[in-house]
C-alpha positions in Angstrom: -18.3 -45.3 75.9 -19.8 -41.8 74.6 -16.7 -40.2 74.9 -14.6 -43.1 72.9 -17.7 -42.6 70.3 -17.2 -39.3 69.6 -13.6 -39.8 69.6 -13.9 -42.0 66.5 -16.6 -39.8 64.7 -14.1 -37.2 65.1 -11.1 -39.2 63.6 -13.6 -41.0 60.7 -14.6 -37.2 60.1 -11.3 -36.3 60.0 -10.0 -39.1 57.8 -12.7 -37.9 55.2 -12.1 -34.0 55.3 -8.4 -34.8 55.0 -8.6 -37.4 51.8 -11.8 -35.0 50.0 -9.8 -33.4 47.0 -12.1 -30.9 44.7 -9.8 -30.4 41.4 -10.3 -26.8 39.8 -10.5 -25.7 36.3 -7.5 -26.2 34.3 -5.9 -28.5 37.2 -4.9 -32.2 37.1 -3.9 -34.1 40.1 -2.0 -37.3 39.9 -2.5 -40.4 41.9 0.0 -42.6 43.3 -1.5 -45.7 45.5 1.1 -47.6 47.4 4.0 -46.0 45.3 2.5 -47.0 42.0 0.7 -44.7 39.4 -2.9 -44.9 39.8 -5.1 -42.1 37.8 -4.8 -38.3 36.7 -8.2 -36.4 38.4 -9.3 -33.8 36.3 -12.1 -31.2 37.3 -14.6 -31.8 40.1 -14.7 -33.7 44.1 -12.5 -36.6 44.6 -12.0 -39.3 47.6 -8.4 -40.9 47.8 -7.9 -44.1 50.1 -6.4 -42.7 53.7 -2.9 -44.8 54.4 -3.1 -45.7 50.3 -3.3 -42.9 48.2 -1.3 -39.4 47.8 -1.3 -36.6 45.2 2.1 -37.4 43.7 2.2 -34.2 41.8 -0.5 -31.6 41.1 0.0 -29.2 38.0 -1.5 -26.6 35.5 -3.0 -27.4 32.3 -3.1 -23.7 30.9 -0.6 -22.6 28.3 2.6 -21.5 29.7 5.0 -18.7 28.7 8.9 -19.8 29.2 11.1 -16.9 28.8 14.3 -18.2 28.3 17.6 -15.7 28.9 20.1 -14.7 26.2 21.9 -18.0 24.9 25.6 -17.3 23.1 25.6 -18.8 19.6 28.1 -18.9 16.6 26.6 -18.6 12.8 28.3 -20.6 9.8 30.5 -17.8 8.8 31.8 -18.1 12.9 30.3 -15.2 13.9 29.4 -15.0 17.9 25.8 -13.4 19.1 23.3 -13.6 21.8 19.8 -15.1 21.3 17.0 -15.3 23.3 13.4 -16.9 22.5 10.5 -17.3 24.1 8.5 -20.5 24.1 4.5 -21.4 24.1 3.7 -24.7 25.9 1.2 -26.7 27.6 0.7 -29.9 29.5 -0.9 -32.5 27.6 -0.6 -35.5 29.7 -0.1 -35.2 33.5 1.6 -38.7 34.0 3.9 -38.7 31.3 4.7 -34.7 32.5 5.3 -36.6 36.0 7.0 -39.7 35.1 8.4 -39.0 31.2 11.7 -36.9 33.0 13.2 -35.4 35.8 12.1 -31.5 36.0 10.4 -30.7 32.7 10.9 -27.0 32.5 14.4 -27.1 33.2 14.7 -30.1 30.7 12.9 -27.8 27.9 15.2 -24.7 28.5 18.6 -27.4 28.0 16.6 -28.6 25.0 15.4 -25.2 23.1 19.6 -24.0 23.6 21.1 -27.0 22.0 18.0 -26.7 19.6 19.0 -23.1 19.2 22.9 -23.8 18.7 21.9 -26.6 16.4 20.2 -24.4 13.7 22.0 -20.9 13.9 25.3 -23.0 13.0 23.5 -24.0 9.6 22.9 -20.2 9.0 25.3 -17.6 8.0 24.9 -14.1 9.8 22.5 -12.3 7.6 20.5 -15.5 7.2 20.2 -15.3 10.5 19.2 -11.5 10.9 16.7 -11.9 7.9 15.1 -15.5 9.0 13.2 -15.3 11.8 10.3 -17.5 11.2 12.4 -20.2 9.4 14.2 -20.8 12.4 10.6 -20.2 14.7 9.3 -22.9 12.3 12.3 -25.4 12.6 12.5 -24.9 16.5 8.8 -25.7 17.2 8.8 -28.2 15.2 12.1 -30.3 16.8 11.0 -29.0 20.5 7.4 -30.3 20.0 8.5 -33.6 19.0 11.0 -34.0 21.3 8.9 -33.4 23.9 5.9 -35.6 23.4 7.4 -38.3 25.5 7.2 -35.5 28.7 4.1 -34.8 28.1 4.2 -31.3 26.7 2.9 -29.9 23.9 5.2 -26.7 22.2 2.6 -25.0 20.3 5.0 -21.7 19.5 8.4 -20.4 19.5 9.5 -16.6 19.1 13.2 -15.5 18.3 12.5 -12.3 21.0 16.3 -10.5 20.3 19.5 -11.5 18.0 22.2 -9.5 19.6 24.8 -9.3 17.0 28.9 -8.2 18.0 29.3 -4.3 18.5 31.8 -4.1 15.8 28.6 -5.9 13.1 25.8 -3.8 15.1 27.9 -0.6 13.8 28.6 -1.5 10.5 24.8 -2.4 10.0 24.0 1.3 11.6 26.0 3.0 9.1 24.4 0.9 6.1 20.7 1.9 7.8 21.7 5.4 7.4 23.3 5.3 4.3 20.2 3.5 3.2 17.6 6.4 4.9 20.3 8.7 3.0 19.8 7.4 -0.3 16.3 7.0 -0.3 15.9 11.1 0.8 18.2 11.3 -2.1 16.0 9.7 -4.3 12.7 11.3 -2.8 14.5 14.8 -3.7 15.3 13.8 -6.9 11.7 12.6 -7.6 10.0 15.5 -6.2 12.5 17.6 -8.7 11.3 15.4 -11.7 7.4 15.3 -10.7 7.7 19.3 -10.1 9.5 19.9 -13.9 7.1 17.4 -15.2 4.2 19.4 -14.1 5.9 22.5 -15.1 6.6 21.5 -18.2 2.5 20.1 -18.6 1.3 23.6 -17.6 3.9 25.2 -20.7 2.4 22.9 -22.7 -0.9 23.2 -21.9 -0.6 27.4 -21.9 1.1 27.6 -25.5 -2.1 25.0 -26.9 -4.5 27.4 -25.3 -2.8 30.3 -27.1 -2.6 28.3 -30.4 -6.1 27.5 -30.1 -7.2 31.4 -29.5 -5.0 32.6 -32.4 -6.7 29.6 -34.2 -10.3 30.8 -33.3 -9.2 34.8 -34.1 -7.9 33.6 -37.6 -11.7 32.1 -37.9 -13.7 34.7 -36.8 -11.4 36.6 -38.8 -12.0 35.3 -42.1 -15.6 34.6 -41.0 -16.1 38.4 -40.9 -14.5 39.0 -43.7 -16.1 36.3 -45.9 -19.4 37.7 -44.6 -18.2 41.5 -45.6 -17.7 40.0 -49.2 -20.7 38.3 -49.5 -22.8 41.1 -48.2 -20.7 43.6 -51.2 -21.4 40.9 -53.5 -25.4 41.0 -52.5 -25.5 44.7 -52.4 -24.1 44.6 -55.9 -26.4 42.1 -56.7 -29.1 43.5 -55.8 -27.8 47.1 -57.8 -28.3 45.1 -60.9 -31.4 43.8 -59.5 -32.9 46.9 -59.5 -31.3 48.5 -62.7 -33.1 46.0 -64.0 -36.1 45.9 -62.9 -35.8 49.8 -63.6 -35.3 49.2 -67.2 -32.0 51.3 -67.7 -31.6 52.3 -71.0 -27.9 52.2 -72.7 -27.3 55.5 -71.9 -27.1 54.6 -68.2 -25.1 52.5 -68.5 -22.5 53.9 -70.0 -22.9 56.8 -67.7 -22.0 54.0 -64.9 -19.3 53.1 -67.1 -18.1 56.6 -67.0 -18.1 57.2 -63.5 -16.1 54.3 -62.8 -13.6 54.9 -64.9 -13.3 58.4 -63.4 -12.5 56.9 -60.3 -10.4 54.5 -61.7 -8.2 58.1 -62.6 -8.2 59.2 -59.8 -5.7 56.4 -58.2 -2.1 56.6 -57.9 -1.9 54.9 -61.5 0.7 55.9 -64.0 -1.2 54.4 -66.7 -4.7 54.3 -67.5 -6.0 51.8 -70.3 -8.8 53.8 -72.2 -11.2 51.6 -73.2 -12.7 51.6 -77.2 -15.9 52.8 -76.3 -14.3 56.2 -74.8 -15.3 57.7 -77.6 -18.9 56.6 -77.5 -18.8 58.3 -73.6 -17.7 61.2 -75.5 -21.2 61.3 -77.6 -23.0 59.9 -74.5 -22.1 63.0 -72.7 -23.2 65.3 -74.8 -27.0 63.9 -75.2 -27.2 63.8 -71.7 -26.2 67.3 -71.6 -29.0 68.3 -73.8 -31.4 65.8 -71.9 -30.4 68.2 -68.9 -31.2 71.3 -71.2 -34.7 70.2 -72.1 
């Protein structure tokens, strides 16, 4: 009897080690009882039913990365190329991703190449080349919908490579480099321009400085002599000033008179106006000659 005992403790301990399920993180198990769906456990310790219950399918709920290969595909204008993309999903619902079709993964990758056909034949070639997110955009947008029923959620899609024909890819080399060509051309001719145009600024800006200093010479110039004139023109003043303050008779005047005009004959003149009162310097002369005397 204690041997038949611990027989059954060991199989009822057994039974319950077997059937314990603890789900992790980011896991869902789903749960079949006598063939038939019966729930999705998510995190944590579970029991199942021994004889009644099985795990009929046990999956990830983290966001997967699909990597499709190269998929051949003809543009509008009936051009051939190789495309591959790479797609961004994640399982939303366990028992439609179980029960919604056979193989899901496989199903998807069938789905994004007809997807893929489907819209590159609506696109001519450099359409194609130049719209990248248009056609990410339109392919997320068909896959994700299309594959709600499954259970999957497409929450990306990347164009990775469009492989173009040899014949296209060399004929868009040879317009890259005529491009890189021209716009070396172009950074030449601008570095020319900008170096003239400063060239031409410091020309400029050397001839105004000059005109400026001839400008302020001129000034200073006619400053200095403005100031010569007015300081002859006080000097003489101020000869007056004192002649009359000095009370100078008549007779110094003249005499003034006198030596000026002997100056004035001493020029390189050929004509000399002698003035009326030349004969009065005659008689002027003379008294001062006997004021001398006396």
């Amino acid at each position: 009897m204690i041997f038949a005992l611990i027989v059954v403790l060991f199989i009822v301990l057994l039974l319950i080690l077997t059937n314990v399920r603890i789900v992790p993180q980011s896991r869902a198990y789903v749960i079949e009882r006598l063939g038939a769906y019966s729930s999705t456990w998510n995190v944590g310790m579970h029991v199942k039913v021994p004889f009644l219950d099985r795990v009929a399918n046990s999956m990830s709920l983290k966001e997967r990365v699909l990597d499709f290969p190269p998929q051949p595909v003809i543009t509008k204008d009936n051009v051939t190329m190789q495309i591959d993309t790479v797609v961004y999903c994640q399982i939303t619902d366990p028992k439609l991703y179980t029960y919604g079709v056979e193989n899901p993964m496989n199903a998807l990758e069938n789905l994004t190449a007809t997807t893929l056909r489907n819209i590159i034949g609506e696109l001519e070639l450099d359409e194609t080349l130049t719209s990248r997110d248009v056609i990410n955009s339109k392919m997320r947008a068909i896959l994700d919908e299309a594959t709600d029923p499954w259970g999957i959620k497409v929450t990306r899609v990347e164009v990775k490579n469009i492989d173009p024909p040899r014949a296209i890819q060399e004929a868009m080399e040879k317009q890259m480099r005529a491009e890189r060509e021209r716009r070396e051309q172009i950074s030449i001719a601008e570095g020319h321009k900008q170096s003239a145009i400063l060239e031409a600024e410091g020309k400029k800006q050397a001839v105004i400085l000059q005109a400026e200093a001839e400008k302020e010479a001129a000034v200073q110039k006619a400053q200095g002599e403005a100031q010569a004139i007015l300081e002859v023109q006080q000097a003489k003043a101020q000869g007056l000033k004192m002649l009359r303050e000095a009370s100078a008779d008549e007779a110094v005047l003249k005499l003034r008179a006198l030596e000026a005009f002997e100056r004035a004959s001493e020029g390189q003149a050929t004509k000399i106006i002698i003035p009326s009162e030349i004969q009065g310097i005659a008689g002027l002369a003379a008294g001062i000659k006997e004021v001398i005397k006396n």
